[in-house]
N, C-alpha and C positions, 0 to 999 in steps of 0.2 A: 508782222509788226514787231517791230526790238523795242526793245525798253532796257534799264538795266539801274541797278543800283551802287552806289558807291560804298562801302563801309569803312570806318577805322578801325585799324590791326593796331592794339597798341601791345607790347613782349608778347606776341603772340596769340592776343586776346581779342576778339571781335568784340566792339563796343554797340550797346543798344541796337541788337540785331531784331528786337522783337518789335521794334520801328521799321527796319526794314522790309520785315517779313508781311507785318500790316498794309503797309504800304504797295510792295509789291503782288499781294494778293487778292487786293481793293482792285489793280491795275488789270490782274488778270479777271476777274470777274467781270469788272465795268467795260471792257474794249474784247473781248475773246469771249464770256461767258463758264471760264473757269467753275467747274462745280468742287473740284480738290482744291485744297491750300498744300503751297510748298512752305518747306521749313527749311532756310538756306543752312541750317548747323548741319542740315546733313548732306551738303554739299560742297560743304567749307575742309578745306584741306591747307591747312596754310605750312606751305615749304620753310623748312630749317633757314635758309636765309633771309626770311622774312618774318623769322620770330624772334627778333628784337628790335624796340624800336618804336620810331611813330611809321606805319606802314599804310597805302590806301591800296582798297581791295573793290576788283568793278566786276561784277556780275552782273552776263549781258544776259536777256532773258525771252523768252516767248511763251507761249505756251508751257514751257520746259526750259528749266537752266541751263545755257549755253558757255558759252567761255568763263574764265575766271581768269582774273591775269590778278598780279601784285607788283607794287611800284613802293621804292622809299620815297616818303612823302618832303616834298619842300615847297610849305606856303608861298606864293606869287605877293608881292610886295611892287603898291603902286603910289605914286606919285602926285597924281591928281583925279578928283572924282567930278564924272559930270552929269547931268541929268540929260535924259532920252524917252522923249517919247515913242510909245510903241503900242500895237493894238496885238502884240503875239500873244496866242494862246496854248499854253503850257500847263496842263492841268495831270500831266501824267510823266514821267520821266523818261522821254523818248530818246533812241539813240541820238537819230534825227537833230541837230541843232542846226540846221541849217539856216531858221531864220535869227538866231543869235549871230551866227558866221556874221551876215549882211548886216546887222547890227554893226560888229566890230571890224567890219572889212574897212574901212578909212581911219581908224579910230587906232593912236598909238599900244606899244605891249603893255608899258605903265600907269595908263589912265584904265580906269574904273567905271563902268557904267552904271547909274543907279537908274532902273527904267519906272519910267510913268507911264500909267493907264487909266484913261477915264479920272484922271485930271487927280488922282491918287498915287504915293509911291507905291511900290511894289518890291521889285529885287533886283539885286545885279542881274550879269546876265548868268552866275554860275551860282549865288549862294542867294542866303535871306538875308534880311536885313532888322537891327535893330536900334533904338534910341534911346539915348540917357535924358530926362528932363531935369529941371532944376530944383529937382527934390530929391533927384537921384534917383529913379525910378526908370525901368526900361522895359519898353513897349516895342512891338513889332505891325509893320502894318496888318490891317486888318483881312486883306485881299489879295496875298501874295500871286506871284504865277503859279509855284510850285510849294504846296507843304511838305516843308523841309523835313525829315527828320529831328534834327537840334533843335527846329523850332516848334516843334512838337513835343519832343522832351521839355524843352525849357516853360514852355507855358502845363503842362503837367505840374512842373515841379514848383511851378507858382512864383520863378525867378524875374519871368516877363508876364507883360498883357497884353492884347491886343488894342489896338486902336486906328482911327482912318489918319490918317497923314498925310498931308499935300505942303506942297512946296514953301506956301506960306506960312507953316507950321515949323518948319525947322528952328525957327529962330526960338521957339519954346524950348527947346534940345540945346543940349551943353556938349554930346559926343557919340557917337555911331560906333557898330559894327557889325563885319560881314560872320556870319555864322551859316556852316554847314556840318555836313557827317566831320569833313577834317576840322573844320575851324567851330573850336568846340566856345563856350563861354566861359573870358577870363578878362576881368577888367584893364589888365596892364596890356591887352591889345585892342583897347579901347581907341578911337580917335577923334581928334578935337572936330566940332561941326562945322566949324569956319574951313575946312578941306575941301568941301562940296562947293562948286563952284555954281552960283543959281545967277 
């Protein structure tokens, strides 16, 4: 079984790695029976070309840390956002997307899926999701597929909350956005809710 994690290299720096590490040692316990914890800092080597910069860092994993690769990062920029039901269950960060693939097989590069489950949002098919209401306040669904990292950080740090969200709730929301390990929280990539096409 693969699994693997994303990280942000920012000049060289792995960003909130002790999120990853949580994360990926929850995974190994719960699906393998992992009795060690790994600490990826001592698996992290990040090559001279890739210490400056916003850089994304994928360690694939099993039992044991397997590949590491590094890429310069460049956020995907879409067009329109639609809603999709789905019953996939995504509770660990598998290499495995194949039932995302079948999600996005008919579905153009510049649209954006925001999925529905059990009549709740949830996430894209790559990042979490969060909402601005009309007081200014930004909440994340409460039942994501995947707890993200970022959104992990970010509800620690008491920036968001959590709460259940369905479709007819949008119109409570003034602006969305997608947040992962790359796409960190910054309100000038904020976007208006009237985008989401319900």
């Amino acid at each position: 079984m693969l699994l693997f994690e994303t990280i942000q290299i920012l000049n060289g720096k792995a960003q909130r790695l002790s999120y990853h590490n949580e994360r990926l040692n929850t995974s190994r316990n719960e699906l393998m029976c992992a009795v060690s914890d790994i600490y990826l800092q001592d698996h992290l080597e990040i090559p001279e070309d890739f210490s400056k910069g916003l850089v994304k860092c994928r360690i694939n994993y099993g039992m044991e840390v397997g590949e590491i690769t590094f890429e310069k990062y460049q956020a995907k920029v879409f067009s329109s956002f639609i809603l999709q039901e789905t019953s996939i269950l995504y509770n660990h960060k598998y290499s495995n997307r194949s039932a995302f693939n079948e999600l996005r097989k008919n579905i153009d590069k510049n649209t954006c899926l925001i999925l529905i489950k059990d009549a709740l949002l949830t996430d894209t098919t790559f990042c979490n999701l969060i909402f601005k209401d009309k007081k200014g306040q930004w909440f994340t669904p409460i039942k994501p597929l995947l707890y993200g990292t970022q959104r992990e950080y970010l509800l620690d740090e008491g920036i968001i909350d959590e709460k259940e969200i369905g479709v007819k709730d949008l119109k409570e929301y003034t602006h969305f956005m997608l947040i992962n390990a790359m796409l960190i929280f910054d309100e000038v990539r904020s976007l208006p809710i009237n985008l989401i096409s319900i």
